[in-house]
C-alpha positions as CSV (number, residue, x, y, z in Angstrom):
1,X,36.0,-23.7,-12.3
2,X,34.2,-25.1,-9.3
3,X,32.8,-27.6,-7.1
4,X,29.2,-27.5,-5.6
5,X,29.4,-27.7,-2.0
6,X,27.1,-31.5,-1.6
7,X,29.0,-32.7,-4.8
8,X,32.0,-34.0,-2.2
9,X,32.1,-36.4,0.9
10,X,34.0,-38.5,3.0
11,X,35.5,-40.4,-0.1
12,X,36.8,-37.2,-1.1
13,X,39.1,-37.1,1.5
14,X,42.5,-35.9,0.6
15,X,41.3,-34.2,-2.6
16,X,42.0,-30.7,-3.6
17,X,38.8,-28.5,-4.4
18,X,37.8,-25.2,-5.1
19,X,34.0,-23.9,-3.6
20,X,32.5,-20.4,-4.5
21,X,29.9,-18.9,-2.3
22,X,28.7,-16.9,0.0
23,X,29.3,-16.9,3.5
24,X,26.9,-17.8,6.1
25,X,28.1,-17.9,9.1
26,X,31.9,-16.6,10.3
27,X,33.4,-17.7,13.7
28,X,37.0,-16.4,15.2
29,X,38.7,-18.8,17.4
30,X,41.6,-17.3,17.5
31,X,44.7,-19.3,15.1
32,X,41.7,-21.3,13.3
33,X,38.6,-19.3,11.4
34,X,35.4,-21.3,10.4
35,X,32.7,-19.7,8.4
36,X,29.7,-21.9,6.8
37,X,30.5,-21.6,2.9
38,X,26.7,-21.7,0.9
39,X,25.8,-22.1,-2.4
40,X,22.5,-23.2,-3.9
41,X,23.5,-27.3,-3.3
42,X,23.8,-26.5,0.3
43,X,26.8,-25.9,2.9
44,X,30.1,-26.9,3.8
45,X,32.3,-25.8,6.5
46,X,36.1,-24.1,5.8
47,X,38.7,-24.0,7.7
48,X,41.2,-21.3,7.5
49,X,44.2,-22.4,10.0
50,X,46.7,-19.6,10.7
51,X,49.7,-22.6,11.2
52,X,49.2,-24.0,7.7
53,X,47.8,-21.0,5.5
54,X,48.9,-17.5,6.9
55,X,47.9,-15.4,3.7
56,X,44.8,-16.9,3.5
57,X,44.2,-16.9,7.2
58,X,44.5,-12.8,7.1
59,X,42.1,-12.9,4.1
60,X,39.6,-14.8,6.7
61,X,40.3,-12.4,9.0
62,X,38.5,-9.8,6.8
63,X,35.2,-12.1,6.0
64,X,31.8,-11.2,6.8
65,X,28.5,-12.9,6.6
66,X,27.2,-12.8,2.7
67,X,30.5,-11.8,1.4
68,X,30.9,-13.9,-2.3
69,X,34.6,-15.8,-1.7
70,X,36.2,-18.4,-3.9
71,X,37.7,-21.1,-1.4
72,X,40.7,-24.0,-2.7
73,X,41.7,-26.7,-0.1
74,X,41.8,-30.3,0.7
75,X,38.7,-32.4,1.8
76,X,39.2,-33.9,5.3
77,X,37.4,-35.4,7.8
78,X,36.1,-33.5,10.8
79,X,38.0,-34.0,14.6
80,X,35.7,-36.6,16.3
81,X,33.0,-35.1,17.9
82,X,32.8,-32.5,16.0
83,X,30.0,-33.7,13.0
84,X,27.1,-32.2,12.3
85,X,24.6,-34.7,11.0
86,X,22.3,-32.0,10.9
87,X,24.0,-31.7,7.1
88,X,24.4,-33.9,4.3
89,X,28.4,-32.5,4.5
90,X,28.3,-32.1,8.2
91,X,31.1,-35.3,8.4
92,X,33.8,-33.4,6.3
93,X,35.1,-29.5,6.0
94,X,37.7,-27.9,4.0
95,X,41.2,-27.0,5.3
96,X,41.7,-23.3,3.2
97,X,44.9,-23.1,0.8
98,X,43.7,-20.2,-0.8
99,X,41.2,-17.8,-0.4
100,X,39.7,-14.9,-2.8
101,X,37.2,-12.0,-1.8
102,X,34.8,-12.3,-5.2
103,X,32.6,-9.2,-3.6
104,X,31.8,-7.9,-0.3
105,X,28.4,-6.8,1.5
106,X,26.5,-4.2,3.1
107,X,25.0,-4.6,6.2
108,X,22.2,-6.7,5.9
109,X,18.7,-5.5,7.3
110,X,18.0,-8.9,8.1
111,X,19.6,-12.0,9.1
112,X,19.5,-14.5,5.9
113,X,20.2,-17.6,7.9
114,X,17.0,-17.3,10.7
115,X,13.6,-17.5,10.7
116,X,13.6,-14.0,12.6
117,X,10.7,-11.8,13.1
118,X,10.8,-10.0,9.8
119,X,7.7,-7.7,8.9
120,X,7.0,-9.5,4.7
121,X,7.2,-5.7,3.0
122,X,10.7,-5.8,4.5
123,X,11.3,-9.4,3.2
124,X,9.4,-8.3,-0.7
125,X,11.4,-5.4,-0.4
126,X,15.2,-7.4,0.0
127,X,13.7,-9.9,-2.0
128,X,17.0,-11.2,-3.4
129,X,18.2,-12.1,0.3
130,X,15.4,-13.8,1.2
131,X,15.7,-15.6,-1.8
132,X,19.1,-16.9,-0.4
133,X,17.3,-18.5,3.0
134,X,17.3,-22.5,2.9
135,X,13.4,-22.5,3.2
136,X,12.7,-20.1,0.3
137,X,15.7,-21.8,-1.6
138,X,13.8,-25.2,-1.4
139,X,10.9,-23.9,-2.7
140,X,11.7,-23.0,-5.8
141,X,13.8,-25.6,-6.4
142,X,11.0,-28.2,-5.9
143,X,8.8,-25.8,-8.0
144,X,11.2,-26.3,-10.8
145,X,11.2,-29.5,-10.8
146,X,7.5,-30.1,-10.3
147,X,7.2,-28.2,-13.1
148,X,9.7,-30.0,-15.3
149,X,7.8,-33.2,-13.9
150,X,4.5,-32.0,-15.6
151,X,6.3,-31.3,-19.2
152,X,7.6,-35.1,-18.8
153,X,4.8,-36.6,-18.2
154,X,2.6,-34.8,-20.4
155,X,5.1,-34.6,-23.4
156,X,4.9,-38.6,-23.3
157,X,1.4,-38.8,-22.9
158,X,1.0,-36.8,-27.0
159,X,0.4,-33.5,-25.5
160,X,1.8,-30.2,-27.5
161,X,2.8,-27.4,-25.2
162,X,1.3,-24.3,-27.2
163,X,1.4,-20.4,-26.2
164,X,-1.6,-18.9,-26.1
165,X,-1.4,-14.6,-26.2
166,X,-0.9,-11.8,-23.4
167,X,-2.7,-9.0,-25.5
168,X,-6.1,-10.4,-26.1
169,X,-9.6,-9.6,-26.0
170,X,-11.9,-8.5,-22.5
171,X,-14.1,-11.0,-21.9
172,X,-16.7,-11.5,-18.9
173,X,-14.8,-14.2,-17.1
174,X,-15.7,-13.7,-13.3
175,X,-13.1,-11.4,-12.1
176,X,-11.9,-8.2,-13.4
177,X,-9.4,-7.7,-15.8
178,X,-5.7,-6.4,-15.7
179,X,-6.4,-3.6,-19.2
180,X,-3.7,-2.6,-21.2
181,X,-4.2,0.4,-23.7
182,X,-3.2,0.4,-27.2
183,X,-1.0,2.9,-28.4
184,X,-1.7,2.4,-32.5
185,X,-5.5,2.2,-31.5
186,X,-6.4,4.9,-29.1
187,X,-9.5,4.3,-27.0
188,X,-9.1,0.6,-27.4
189,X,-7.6,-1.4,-24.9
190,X,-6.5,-5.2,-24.8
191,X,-6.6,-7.2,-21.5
192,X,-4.3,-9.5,-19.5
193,X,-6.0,-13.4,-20.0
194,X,-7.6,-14.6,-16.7
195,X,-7.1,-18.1,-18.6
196,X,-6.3,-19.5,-21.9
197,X,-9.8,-20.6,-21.8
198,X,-11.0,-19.8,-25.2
199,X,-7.7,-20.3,-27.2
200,X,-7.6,-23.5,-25.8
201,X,-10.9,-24.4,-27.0
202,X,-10.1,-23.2,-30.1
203,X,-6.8,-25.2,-30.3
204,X,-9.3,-28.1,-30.3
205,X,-10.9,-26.7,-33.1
206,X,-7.8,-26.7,-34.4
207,X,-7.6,-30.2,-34.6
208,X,-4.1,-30.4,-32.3
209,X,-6.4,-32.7,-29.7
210,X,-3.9,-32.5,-26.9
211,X,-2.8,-29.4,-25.8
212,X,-0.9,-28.3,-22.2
213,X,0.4,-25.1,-21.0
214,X,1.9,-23.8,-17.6
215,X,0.9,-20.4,-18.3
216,X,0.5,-17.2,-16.1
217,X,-3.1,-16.0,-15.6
218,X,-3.6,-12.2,-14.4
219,X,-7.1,-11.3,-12.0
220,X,-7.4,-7.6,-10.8
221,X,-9.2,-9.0,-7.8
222,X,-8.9,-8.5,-3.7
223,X,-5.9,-10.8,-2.4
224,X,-5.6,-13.0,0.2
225,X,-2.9,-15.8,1.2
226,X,-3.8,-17.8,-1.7
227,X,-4.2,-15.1,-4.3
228,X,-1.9,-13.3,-6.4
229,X,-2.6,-10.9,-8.9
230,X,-0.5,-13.1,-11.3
231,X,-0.2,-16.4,-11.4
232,X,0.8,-19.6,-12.6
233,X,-1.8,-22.7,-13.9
234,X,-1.3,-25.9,-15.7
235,X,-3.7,-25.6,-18.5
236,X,-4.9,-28.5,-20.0
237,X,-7.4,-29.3,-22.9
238,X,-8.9,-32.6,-25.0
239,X,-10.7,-33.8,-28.0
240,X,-13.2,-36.9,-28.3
241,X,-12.7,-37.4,-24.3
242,X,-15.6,-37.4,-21.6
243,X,-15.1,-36.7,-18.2
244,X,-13.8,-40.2,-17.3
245,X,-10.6,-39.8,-20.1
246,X,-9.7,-35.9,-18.1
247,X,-10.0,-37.6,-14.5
248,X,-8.0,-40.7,-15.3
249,X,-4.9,-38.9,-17.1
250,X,-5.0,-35.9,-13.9
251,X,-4.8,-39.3,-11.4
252,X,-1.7,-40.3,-13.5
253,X,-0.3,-36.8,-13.0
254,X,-1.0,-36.2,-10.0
255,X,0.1,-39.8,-8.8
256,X,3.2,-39.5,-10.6
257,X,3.9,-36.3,-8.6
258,X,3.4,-37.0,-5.3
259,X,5.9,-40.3,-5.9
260,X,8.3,-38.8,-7.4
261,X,8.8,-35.6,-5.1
262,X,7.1,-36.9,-1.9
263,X,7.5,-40.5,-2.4
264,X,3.6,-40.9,-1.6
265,X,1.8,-43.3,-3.0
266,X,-1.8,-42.0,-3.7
267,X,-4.4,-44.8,-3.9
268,X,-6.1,-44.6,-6.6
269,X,-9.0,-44.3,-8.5
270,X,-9.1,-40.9,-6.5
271,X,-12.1,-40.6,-3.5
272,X,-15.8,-38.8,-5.7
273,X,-17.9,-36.7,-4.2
274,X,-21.0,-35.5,-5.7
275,X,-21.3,-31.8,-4.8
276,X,-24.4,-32.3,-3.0
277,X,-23.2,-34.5,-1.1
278,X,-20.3,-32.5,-0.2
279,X,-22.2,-29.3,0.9
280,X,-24.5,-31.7,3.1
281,X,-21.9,-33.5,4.8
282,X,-19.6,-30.5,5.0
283,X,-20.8,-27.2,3.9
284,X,-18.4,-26.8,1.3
285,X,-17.5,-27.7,-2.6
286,X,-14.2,-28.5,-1.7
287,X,-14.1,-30.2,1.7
288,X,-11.6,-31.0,4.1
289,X,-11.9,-34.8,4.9
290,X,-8.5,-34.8,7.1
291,X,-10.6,-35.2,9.9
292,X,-14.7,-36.0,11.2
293,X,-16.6,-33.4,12.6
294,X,-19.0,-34.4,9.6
295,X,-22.8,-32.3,9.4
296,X,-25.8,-33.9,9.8
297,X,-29.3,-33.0,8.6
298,X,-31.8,-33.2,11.8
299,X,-34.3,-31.3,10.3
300,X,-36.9,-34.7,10.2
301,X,-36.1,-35.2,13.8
302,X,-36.9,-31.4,15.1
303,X,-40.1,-30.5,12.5
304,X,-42.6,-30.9,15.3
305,X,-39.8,-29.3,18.1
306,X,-41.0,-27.2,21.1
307,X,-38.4,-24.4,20.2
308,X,-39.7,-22.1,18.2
309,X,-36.4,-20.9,16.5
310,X,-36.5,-24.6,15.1
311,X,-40.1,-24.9,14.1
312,X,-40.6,-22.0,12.5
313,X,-37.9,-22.2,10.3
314,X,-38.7,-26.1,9.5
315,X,-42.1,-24.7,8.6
316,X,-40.6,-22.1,5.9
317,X,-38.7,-24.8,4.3
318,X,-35.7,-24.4,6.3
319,X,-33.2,-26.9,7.7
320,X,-31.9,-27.7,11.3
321,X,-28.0,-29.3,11.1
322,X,-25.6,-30.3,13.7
323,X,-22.1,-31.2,13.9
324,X,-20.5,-33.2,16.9
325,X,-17.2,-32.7,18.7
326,X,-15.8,-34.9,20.2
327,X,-14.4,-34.9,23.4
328,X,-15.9,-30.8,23.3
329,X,-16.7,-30.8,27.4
330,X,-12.7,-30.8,27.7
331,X,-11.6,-28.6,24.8
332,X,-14.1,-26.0,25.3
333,X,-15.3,-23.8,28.4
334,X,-18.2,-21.7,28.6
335,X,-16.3,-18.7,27.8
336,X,-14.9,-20.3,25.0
337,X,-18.6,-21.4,23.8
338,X,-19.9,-18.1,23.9
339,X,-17.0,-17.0,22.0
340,X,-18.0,-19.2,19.0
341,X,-21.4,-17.4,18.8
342,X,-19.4,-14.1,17.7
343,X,-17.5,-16.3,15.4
344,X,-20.4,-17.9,13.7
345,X,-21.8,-14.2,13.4
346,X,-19.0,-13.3,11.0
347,X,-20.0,-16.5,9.2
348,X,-23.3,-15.4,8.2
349,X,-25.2,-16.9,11.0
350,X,-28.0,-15.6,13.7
351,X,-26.9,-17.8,16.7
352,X,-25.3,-21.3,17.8
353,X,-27.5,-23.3,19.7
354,X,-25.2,-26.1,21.7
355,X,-26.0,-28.9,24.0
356,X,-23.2,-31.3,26.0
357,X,-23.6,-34.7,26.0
358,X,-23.6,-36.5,29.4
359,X,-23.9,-40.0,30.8
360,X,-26.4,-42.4,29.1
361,X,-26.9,-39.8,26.3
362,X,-28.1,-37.1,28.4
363,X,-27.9,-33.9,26.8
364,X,-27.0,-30.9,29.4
365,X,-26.9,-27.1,29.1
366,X,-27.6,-24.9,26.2
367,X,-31.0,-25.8,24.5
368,X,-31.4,-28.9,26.4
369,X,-34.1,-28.1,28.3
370,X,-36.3,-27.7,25.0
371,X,-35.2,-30.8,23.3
372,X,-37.5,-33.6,24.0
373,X,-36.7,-37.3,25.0
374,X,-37.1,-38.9,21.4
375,X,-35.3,-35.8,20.0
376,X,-32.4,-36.4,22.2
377,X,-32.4,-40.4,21.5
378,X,-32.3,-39.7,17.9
379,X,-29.8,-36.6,17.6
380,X,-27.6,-38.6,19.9
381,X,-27.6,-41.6,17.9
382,X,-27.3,-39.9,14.1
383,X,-24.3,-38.2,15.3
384,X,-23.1,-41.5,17.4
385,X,-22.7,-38.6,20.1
386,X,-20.7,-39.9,23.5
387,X,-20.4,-38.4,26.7
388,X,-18.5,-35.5,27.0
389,X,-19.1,-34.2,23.0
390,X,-20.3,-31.0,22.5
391,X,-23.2,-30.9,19.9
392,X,-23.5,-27.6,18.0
393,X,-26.8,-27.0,16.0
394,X,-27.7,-24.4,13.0
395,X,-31.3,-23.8,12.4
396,X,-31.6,-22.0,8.9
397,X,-32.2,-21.9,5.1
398,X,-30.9,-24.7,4.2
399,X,-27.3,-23.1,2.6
400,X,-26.6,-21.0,5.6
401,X,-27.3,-24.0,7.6
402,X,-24.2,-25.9,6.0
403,X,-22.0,-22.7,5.1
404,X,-22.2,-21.6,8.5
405,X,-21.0,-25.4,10.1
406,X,-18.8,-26.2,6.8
407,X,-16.9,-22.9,8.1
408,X,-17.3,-23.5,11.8
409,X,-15.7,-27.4,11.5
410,X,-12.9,-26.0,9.7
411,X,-13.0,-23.5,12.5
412,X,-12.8,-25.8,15.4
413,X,-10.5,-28.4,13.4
414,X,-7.9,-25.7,13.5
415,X,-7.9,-24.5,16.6
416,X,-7.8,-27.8,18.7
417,X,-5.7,-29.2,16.3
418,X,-7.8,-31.9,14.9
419,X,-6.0,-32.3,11.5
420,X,-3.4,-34.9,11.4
421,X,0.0,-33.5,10.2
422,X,1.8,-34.8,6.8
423,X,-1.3,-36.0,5.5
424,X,-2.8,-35.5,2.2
425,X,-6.6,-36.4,1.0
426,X,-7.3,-35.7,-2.6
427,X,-10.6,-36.3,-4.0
428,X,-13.0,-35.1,-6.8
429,X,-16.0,-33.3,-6.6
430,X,-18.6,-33.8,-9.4
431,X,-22.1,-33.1,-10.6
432,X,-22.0,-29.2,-9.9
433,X,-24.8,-27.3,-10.9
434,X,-24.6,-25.4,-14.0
435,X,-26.4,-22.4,-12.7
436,X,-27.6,-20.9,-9.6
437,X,-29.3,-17.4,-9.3
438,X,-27.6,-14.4,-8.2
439,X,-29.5,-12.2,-6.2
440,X,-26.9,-9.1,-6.5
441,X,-27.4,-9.5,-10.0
442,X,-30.9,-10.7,-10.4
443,X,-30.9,-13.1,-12.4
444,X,-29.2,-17.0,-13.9
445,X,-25.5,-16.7,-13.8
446,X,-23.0,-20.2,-14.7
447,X,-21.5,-21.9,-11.5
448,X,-18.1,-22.1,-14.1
449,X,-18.0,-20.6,-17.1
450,X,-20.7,-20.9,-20.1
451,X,-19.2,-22.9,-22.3
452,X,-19.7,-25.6,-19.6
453,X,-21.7,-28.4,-21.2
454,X,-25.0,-29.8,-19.2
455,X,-25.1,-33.2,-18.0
456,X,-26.6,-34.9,-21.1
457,X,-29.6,-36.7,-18.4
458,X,-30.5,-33.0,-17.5
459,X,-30.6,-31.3,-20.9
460,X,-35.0,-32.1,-21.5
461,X,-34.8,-29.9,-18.4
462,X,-32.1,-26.9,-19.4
463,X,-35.2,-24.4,-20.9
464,X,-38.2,-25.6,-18.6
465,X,-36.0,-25.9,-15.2
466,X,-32.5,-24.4,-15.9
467,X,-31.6,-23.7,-11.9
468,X,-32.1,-28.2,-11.3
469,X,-29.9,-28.6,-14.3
470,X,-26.1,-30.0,-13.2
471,X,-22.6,-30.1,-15.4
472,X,-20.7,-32.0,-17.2
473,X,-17.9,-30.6,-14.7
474,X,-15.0,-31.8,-11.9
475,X,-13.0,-30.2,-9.2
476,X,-9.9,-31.7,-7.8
477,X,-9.6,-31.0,-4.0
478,X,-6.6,-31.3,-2.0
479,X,-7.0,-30.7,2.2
480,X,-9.6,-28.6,1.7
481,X,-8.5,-26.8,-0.8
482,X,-9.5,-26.3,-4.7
483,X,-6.4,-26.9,-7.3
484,X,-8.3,-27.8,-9.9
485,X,-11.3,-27.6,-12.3
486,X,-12.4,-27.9,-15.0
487,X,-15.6,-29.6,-17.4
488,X,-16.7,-31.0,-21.2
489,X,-17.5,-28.4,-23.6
490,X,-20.2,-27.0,-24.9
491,X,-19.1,-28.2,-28.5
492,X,-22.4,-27.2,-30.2
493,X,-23.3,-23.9,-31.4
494,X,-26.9,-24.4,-31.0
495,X,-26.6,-25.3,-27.6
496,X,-24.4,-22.8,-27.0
497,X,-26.7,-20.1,-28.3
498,X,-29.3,-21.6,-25.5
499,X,-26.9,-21.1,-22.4
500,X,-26.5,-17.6,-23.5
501,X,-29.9,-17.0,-23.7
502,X,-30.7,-18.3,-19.9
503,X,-27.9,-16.3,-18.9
504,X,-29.5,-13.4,-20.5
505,X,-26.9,-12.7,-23.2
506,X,-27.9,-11.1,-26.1
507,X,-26.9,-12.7,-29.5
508,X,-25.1,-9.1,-30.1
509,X,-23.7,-9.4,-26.3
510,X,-22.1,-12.8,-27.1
511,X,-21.1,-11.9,-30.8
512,X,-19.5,-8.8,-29.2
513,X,-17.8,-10.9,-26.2
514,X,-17.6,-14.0,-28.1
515,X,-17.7,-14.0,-31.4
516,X,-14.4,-15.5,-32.7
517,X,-15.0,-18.8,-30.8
518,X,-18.9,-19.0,-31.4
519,X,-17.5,-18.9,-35.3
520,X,-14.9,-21.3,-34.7
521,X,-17.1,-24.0,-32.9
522,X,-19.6,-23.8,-36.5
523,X,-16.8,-25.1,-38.3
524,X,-16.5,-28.5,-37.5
525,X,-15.6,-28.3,-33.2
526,X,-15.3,-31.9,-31.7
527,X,-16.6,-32.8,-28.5
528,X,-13.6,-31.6,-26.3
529,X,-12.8,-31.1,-22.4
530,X,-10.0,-30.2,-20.1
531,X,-9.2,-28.7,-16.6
532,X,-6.9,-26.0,-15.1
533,X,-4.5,-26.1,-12.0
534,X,-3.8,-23.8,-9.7
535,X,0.1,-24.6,-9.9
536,X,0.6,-21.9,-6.7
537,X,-2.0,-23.6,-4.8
538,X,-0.6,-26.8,-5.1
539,X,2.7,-26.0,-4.4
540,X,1.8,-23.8,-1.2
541,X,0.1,-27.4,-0.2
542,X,2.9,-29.4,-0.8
543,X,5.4,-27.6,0.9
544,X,3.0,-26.8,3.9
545,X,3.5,-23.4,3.7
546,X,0.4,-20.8,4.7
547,X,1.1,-18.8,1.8
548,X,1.7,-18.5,-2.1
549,X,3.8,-15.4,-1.8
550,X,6.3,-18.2,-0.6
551,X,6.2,-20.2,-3.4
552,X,6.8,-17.4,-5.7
553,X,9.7,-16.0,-6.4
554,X,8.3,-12.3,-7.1
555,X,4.8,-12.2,-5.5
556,X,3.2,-9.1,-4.3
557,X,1.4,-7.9,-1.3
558,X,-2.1,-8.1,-0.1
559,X,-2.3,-4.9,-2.0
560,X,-0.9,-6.1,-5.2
561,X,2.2,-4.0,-4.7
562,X,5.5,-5.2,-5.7
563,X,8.6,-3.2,-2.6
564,X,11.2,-4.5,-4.9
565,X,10.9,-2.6,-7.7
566,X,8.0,0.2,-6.4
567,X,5.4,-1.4,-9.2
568,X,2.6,-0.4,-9.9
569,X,4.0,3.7,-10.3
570,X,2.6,6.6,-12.1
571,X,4.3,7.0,-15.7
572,X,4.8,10.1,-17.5
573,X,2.9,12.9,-18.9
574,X,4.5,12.0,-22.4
575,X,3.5,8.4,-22.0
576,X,-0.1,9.3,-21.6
577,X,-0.4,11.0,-24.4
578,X,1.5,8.6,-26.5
579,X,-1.8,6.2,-25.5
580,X,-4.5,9.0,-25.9
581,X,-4.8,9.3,-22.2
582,X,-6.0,11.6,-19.7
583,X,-6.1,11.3,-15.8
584,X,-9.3,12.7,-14.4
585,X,-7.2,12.7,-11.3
586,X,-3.8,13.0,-10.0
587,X,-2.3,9.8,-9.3
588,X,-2.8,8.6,-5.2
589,X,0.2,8.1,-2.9
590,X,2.3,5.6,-3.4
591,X,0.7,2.0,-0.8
592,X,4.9,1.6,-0.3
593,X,4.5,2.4,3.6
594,X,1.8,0.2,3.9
């Protein structure tokens, strides 16, 4: 019935086709009409030629941008000069025999075919034309076949793609959940999974061994560019592996990937980074190593220091850490200096203390004046400062020390463009630690999850020192930016049963939340492990977008509204009561307008 518009070129010349698409673009010259025919392939020029084609010419004549036409002609070549290499068709058009108005169109609140100013609730709301721009187009393309990329390759490495449910059980998993209420059970509600987590363990139990899924996960939590209240993850999960077996078949994937869509080829064994390690040297579990700007612990050189700020805080068991930029004198001026203490402010810190380097290692301005001669020759030589870097200095506890300059390198990276464009630097991070204490709550919460196994070399340790205890666990980083974790096991049911009980769970409490699996893993569980993607994450990387919402095809806003079909709304009385529900209050506005 048709031809795609890229399926012809200049061998095709001479041919009869027919093309059905919209149109893009519509220009009058008088006895000749082009318009820009465009259908999901891509473009192709027609020519309608009042000399040749007069009934099809006054067809043109009627033709406006996104109208759906059905176009017959002959292939030719374009006049010399007249090419556009700009498109994969730009060396041919279509000279019009027939031409047939499939449907017409409104006018459009936007123009499709630019990257024009348009607020995003406009561009969620006209979803479907957005849709239709090349950029948006693209992206879901490549996400469908990055997607069918993953099923190939894991389909031939023995792994079974297996649903797990919608409608399952609330369980404590970090964030909170989306409910949904049971009508055949009132006052009972199921909840939306924020993973396959525990199905998928008990898949192993199951004895199916390898076990994938590209599944859509569902957080009722506050959004941001990288956050949606759905989304997508490639869940995987195996028996009788260790941490080695997940890392080696994710380098496969993952190397596959990038060659096949990007042709990149990712050297490999992947870069490993033990998490302390990473929060030294960058202040963060999933750093950015596109570029230096690396921290460095001076706390040894500054413990007997003259300023008191430093000291003080050495004395309390605190840390003094400095990052280096290069070249700062030029990038930054005063202004711009004291600018970056109100910035370091929001990240949690008291001050910035700065020097500038000069000649022969001279430090100048800021606290120089209190940093003595040995001090200077060492800080200049850890950080292999030169003249004209700017040296930026955090004196705290030791994890505000490195949050504050992990989020202050990132900060400076950005803005004076230090990150080299089309690069990509994957690498794992390893040897978390299995818990840390929460102040807000008071008490030993997991880093992951709790059925993260302990690091077998730490587990003489997990009851006497619990908070030095690390994980069997691994994150995958890519520019900065976590796609993917995931750990071994907990396998045993008796060492289960200790976890919970440094995180304060009751047996009742973890009956109650998680009784199903703590039966299934006393029935024979093997030693089993996986790992989880962020497939939205990824894909936002990999198509150097700043956003999710523009992989997506259907995303929501920042306030997990949907302007395309007015979701969430209030329902009915009669709905309600079909649930065994009451309001205590009448439903707010509608967030539409903002």
């Amino acid at each position: 019935m048709r031809t795609l518009c890229e399926e012809v070129g200049e061998s095709d010349t001479g041919k009869e086709f027919t093309f059905k698409g919209w149109v893009m673009h519509y220009r009058d010259h008088g006895g000749l009409i082009f318009i820009d025919l465009r259908d999901y392939s891509g473009i192709l020029q027609i020519v309608f030629d009042e000399n040749i084609d007069k009934e099809s010419f006054i067809v043109a004549k009627k033709l406006k941008n996104e109208y759906v036409v059905s176009v017959t002609g002959t292939v030719r070549k374009r006049p010399e000069g007249t090419a556009n290499p700009a498109l994969k068709t730009g060396g041919i058009e279509l000279l019009a025999k027939s031409l047939q108005i499939l449907n017409a169109c409104e006018t459009l609140p936007f123009q499709i075919d630019e990257e024009s100013e348009v607020n995003e609730f406009t561009r969620l709301k006209y979803r479907y034309l957005d849709l239709r721009s090349k950029r948006l187009k693209d992206n879901l393309i490549f996400r469908s076949k990055f997607t069918h990329l993953i099923r190939e390759f894991l389909n031939a490495k023995g792994f079974f793609d297996i649903e797990t449910p919608f409608l399952t059980k609330s369980t404590p998993e970090g964030s909170r959940d989306f409910l949904v209420p049971s009508r055949l059970n009132h006052g009972h509600f199921f909840a939306l999974p924020q993973s396959p987590q525990l199905f998928k363990q008990i898949l192993m139990v199951s004895g199916f061994e390898r076990y994938y899924q590209i599944v859509r996960c569902f957080r009722d939590e506050d959004l941001r560019a990288d956050r949606q209240p759905e989304f997508t993850q490639l869940d995987m999960e195996m028996s009788f592996v260790e941490t080695e077996d997940v890392i080696s078949v994710t380098e496969e994937l993952f190397a596959s990937l990038f060659n096949k869509l990007l042709g990149i080829e990712l050297e490999r064994p992947f870069k490993v980074l033990d998490y302390d390690e990473a929060m030294d040297k960058y202040g963060s579990d999933k750093p950015d190593t596109r570029f230096g700007l690396v921290i460095n612990n001076l706390t040894d050189i500054f413990a007997g220091s003259q300023l008191n700020v430093f000291k003080d805080n050495i004395q309390k068991g605190g840390a003094v850490k400095a990052v280096c930029l290069p070249d700062g004198s030029n990038l930054l001026s005063r202004k711009d200096i004291d600018e970056l203490l109100n910035t370091v402010k929001d990240f949690g810190a008291k001050g910035l203390a700065w020097t500038k380097v000069g000649e022969s290692g001279i430090l100048e301005g800021g606290i120089s004046k209190f940093i003595s001669d040995d001090e200077r020759n060492k800080t200049v030589s850890r950080l292999a400062a030169k003249n004209g870097d700017i040296i930026f200095y955090q004196s705290d506890s030791k994890k505000i020390a490195e949050n504050v300059l992990g989020r202050l390198r990132l900060h400076l990276a950005k803005k004076y463009n230090l990150i080299p464009e089309g690069r990509f630097d994957i690498l794992w991070v390893v040897n978390f630690p299995l818990f840390e204490y929460s102040e807000e709550e008071k008490k030993i919460v997991a880093v992951h999850h709790p059925f993260t196994s302990p690091a077998k070399k730490d587990l003489d340790r997990l009851e006497k020192d619990p908070l030095s205890v690390k994980s069997d666990s691994y994150d995958l980083v890519l520019n900065g930016e976590e796609i993917g974790g995931g750990s071994i096991r907990i396998h045993d049911s008796k060492l289960q049963g200790k976890i919970f009980e440094i995180l304060s769970i009751s047996p009742e409490d973890a009956k109650l939340k998680f009784g199903f699996l703590l039966d299934a893993l006393s029935f024979g569980a093997p030693p089993h492990g996986g790992i989880a993607f962020g497939v939205d994450r990824i894909l936002m990387l990999l198509r150097n977008e700043n956003s999710i919402r523009d992989v997506i095809a259907f995303p929501k806003t920042q306030k997990a509204y949907c302007p395309l079909t007015d979701a969430p709304s209030s329902i009915k009385d009669v709905q309600l009561k079909e649930l065994g529900i009451k309001l205590r209050e009448t439903p707010g506005k509608n967030i539409k307008s903002e």
